[in-house]
SEPATOR-33128 format. One record per atom (N, C-alpha, C, O): atom name; x, y, z negated; residue in one letter. Coordinates in nm, 3 decimals, padded with zeros to 5 digits. Layout:
N
+------+---------+---------+---------+-------+
! voro !       x !       y !       z ! lomar !
+------+---------+---------+---------+-------+
!   CA !       X !       Y !       Z !     A !
...
+------+---------+---------+---------+-------+
This chain:
69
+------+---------+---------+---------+-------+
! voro !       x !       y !       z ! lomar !
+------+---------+---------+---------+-------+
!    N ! -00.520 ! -01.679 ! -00.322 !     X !
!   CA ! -00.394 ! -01.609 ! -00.307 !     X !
!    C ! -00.411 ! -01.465 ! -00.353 !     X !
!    O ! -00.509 ! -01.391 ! -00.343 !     X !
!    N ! -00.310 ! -01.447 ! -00.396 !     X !
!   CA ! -00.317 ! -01.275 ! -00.450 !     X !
!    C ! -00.345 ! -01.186 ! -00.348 !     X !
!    O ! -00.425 ! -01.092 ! -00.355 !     X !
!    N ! -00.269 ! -01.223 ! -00.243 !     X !
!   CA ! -00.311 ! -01.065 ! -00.161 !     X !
!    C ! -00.435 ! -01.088 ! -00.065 !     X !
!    O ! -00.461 ! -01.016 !  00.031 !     X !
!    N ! -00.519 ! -01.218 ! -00.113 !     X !
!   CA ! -00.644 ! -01.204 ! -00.051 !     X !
!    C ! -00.723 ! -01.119 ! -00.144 !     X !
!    O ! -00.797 ! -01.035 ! -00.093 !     X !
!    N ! -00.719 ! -01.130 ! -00.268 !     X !
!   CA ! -00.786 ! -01.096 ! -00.367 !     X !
!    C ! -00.756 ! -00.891 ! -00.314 !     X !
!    O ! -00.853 ! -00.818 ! -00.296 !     X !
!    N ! -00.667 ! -00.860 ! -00.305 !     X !
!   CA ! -00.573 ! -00.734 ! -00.311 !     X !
!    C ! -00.698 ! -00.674 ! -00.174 !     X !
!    O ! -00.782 ! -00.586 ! -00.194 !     X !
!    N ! -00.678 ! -00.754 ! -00.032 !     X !
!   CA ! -00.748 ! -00.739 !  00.076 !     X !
!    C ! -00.927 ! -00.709 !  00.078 !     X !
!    O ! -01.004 ! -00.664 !  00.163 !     X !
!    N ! -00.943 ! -00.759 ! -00.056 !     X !
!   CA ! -01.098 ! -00.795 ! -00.076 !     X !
!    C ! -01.094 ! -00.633 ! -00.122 !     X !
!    O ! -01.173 ! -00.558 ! -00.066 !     X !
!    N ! -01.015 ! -00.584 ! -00.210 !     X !
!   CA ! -01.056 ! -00.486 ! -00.302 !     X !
!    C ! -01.009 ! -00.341 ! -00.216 !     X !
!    O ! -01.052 ! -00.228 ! -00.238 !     X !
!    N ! -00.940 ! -00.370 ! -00.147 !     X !
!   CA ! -00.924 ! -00.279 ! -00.029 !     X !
!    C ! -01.044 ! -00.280 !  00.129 !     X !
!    O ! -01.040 ! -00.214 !  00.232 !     X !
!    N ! -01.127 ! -00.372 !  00.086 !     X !
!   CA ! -01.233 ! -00.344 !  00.195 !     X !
!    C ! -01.316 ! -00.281 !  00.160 !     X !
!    O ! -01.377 ! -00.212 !  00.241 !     X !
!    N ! -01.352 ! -00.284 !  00.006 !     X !
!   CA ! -01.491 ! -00.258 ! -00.112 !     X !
!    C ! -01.462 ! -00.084 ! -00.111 !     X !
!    O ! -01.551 !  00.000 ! -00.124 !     X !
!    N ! -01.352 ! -00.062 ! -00.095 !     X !
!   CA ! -01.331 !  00.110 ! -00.068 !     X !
!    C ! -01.375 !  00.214 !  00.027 !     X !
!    O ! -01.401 !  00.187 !  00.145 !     X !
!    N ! -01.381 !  00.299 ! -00.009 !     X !
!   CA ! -01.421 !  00.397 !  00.079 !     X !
!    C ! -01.314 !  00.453 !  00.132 !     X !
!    O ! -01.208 !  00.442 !  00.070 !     X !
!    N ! -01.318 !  00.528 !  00.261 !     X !
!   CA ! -01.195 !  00.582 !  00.322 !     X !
!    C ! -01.102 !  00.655 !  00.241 !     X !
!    O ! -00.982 !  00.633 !  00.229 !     X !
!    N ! -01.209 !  00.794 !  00.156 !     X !
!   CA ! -01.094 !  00.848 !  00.103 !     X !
!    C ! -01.022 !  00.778 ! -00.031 !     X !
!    O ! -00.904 !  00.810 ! -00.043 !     X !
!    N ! -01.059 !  00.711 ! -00.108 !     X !
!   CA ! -01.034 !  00.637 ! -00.188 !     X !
!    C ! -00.902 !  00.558 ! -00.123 !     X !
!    O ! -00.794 !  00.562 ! -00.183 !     X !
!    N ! -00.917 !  00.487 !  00.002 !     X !
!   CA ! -00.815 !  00.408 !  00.084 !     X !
!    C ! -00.699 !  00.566 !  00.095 !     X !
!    O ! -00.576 !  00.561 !  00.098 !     X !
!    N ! -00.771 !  00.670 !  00.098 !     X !
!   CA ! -00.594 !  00.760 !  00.183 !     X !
!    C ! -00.551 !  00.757 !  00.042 !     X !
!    O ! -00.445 !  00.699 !  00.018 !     X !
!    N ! -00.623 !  00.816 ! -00.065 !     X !
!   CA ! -00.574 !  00.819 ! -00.221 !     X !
!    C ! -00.449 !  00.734 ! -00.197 !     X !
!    O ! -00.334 !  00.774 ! -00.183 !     X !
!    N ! -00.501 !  00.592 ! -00.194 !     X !
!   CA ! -00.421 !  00.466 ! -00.238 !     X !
!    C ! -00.260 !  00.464 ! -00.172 !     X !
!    O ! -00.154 !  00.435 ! -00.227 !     X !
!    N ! -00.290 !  00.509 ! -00.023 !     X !
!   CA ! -00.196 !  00.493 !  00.097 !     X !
!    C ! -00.081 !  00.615 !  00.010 !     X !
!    O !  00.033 !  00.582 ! -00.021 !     X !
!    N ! -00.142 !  00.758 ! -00.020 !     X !
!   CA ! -00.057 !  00.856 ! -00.036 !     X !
!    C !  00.033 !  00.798 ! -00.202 !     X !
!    O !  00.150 !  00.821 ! -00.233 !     X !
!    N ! -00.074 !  00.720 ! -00.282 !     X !
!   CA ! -00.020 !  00.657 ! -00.380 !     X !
!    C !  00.140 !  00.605 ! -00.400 !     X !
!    O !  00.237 !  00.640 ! -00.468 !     X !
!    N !  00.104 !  00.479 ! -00.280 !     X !
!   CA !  00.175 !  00.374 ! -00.257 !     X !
!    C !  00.288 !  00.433 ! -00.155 !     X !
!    O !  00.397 !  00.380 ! -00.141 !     X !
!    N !  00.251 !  00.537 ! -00.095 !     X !
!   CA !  00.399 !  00.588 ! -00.007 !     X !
!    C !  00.492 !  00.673 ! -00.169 !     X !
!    O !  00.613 !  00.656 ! -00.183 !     X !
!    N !  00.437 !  00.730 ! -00.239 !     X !
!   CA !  00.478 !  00.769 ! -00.358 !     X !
!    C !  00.593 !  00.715 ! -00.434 !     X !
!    O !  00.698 !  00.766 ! -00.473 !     X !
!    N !  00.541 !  00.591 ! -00.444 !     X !
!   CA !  00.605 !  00.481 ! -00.545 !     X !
!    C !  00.707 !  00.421 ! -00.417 !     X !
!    O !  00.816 !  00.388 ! -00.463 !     X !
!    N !  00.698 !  00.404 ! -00.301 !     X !
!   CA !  00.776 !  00.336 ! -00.233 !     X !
!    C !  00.932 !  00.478 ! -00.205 !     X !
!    O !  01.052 !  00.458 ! -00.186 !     X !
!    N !  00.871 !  00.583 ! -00.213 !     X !
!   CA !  00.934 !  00.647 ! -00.231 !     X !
!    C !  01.077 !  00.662 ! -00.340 !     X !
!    O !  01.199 !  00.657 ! -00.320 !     X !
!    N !  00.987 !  00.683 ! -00.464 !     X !
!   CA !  01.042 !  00.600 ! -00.601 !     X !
!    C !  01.145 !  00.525 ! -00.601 !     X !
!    O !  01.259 !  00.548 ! -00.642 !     X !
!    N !  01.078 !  00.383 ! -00.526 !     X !
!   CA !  01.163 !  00.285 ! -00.556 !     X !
!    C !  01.303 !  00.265 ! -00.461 !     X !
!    O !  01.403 !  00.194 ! -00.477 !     X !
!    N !  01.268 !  00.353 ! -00.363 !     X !
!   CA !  01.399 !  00.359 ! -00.280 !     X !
!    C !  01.520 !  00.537 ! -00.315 !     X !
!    O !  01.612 !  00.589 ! -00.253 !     X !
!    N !  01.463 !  00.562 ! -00.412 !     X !
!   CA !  01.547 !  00.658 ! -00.496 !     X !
!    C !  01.620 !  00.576 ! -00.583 !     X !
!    O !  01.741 !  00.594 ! -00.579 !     X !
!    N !  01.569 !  00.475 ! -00.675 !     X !
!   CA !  01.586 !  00.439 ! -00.791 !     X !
!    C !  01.661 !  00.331 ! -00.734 !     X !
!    O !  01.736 !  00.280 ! -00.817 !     X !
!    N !  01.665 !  00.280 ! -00.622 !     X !
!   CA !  01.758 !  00.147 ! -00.525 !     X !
!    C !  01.887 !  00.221 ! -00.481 !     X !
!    O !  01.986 !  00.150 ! -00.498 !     X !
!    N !  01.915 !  00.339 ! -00.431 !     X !
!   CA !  02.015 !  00.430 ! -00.363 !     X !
!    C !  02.097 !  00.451 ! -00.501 !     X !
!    O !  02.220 !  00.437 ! -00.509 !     X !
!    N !  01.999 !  00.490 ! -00.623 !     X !
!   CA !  02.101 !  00.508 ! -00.748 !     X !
!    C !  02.114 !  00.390 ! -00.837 !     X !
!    O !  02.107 !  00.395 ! -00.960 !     X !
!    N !  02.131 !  00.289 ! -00.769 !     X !
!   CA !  02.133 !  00.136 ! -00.849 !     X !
!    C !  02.036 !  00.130 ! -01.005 !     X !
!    O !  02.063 !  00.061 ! -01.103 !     X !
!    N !  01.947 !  00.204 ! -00.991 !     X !
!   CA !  01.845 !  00.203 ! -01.099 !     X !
!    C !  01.735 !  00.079 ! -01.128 !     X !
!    O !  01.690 !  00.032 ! -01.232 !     X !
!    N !  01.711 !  00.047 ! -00.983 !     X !
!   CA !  01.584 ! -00.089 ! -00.963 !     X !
!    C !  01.639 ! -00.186 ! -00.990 !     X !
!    O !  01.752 ! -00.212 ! -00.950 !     X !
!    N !  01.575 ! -00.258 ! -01.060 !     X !
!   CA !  01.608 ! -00.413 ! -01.119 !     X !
!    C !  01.541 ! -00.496 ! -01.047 !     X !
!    O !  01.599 ! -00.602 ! -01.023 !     X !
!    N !  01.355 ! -00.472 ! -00.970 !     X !
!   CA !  01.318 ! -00.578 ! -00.901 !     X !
!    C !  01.286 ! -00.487 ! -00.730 !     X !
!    O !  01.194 ! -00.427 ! -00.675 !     X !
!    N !  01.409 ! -00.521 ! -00.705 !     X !
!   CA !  01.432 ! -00.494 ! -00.558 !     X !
!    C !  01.326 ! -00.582 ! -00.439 !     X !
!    O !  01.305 ! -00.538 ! -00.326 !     X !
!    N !  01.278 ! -00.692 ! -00.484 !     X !
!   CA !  01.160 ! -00.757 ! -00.402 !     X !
!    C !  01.083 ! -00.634 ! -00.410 !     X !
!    O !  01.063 ! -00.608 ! -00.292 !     X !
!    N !  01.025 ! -00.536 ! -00.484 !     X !
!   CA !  00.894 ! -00.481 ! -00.530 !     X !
!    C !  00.912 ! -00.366 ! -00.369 !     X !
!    O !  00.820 ! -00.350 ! -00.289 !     X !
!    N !  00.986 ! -00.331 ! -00.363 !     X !
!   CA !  01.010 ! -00.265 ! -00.222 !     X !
!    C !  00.937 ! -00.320 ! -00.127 !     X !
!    O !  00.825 ! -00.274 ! -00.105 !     X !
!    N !  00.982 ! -00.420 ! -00.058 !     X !
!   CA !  00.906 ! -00.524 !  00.034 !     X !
!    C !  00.748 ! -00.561 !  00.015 !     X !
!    O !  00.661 ! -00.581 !  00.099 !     X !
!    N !  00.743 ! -00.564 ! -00.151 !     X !
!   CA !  00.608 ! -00.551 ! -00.163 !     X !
!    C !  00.463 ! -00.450 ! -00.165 !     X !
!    O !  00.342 ! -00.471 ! -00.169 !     X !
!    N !  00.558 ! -00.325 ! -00.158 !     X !
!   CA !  00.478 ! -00.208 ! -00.148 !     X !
!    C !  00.493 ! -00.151 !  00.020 !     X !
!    O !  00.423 ! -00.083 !  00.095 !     X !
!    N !  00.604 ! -00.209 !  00.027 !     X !
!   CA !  00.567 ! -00.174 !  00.200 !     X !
!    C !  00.465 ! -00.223 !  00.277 !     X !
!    O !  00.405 ! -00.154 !  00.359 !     X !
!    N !  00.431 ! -00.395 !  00.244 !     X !
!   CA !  00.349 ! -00.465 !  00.294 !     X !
!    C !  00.226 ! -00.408 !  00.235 !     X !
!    O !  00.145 ! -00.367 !  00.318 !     X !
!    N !  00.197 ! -00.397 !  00.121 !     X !
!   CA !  00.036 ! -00.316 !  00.038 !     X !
!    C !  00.056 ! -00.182 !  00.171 !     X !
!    O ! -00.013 ! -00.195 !  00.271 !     X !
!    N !  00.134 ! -00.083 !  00.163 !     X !
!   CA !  00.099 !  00.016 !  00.290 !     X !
!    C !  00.016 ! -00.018 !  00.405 !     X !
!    O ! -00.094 !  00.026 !  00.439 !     X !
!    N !  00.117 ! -00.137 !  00.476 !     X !
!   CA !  00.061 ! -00.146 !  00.599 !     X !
!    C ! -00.081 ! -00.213 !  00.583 !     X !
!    O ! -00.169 ! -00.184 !  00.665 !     X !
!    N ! -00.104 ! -00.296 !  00.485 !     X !
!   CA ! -00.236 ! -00.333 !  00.438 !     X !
!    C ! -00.387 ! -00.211 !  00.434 !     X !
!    O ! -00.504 ! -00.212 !  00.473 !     X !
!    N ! -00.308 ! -00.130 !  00.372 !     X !
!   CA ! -00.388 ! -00.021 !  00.339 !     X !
!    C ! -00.436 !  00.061 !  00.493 !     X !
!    O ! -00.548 !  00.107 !  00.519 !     X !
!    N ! -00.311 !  00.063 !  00.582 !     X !
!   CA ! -00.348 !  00.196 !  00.683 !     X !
!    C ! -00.409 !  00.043 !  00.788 !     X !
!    O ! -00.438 !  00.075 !  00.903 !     X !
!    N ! -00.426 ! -00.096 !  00.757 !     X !
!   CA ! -00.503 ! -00.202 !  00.863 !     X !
!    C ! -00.632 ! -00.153 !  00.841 !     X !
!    O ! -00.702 ! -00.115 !  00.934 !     X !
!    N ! -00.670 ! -00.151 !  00.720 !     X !
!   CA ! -00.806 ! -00.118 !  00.649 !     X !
!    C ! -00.828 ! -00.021 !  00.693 !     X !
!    O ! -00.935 ! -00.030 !  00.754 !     X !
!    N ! -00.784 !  00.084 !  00.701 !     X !
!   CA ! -00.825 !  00.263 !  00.724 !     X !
!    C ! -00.872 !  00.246 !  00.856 !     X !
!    O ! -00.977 !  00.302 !  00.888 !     X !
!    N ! -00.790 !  00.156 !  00.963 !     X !
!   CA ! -00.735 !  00.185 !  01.093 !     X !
!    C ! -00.943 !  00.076 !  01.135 !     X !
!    O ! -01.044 !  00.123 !  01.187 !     X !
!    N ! -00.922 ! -00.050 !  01.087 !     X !
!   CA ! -01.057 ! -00.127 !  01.129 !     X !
!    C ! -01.172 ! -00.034 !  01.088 !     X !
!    O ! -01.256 ! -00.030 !  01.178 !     X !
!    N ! -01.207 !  00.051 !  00.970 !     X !
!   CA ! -01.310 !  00.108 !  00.894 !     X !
!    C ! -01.281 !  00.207 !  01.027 !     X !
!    O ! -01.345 !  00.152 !  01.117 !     X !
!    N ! -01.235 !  00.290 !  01.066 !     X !
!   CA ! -01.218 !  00.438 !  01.203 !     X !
!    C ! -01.275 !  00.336 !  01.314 !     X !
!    O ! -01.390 !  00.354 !  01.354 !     X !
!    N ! -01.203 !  00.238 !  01.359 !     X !
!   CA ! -01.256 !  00.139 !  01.457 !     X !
!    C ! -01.418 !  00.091 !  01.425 !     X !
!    O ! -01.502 !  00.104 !  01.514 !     X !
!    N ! -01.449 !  00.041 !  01.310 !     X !
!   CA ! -01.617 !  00.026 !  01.303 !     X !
!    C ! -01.722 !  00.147 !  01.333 !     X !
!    O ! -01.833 !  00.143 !  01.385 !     X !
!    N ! -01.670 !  00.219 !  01.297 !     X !
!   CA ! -01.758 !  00.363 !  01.253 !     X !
!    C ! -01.787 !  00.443 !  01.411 !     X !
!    O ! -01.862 !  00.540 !  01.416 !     X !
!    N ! -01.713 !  00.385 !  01.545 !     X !
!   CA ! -01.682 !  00.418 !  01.623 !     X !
!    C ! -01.835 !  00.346 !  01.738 !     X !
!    O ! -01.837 !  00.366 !  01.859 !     X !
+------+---------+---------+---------+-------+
């Protein structure tokens, strides 16, 4: 499945590399809910999909703070 593959490559990271990604992906989710408000987005799923990559990202951050502990 894709977002196992996605999960794998988000463990292989290092923290700051993971906030990079997080500040990335709040970026673009940002984006895409500008470009949705001005009827600009054509694939309106991609929203839902970068929300879920977020919370993916801050699970990872959140277990890696929890190990290190």
């Amino acid at each position: 499945m894709k977002s196992n593959k996605y999960i794998e490559e988000l463990q292989a990271k290092s923290a700051e590399e993971l906030q990079n990604d997080l500040v990335a992906a709040k970026k673009e989710l940002f984006n895409l809910r500008f470009q949705n408000a001005t009827n600009q987005l054509d694939n309106t799923s991609r929203i839902k999909e970068v929300r879920r990559n977020i919370a993916r990202i801050q699970t990872i951050i959140t277990e890696k703070a929890n190990a290190a502990q």
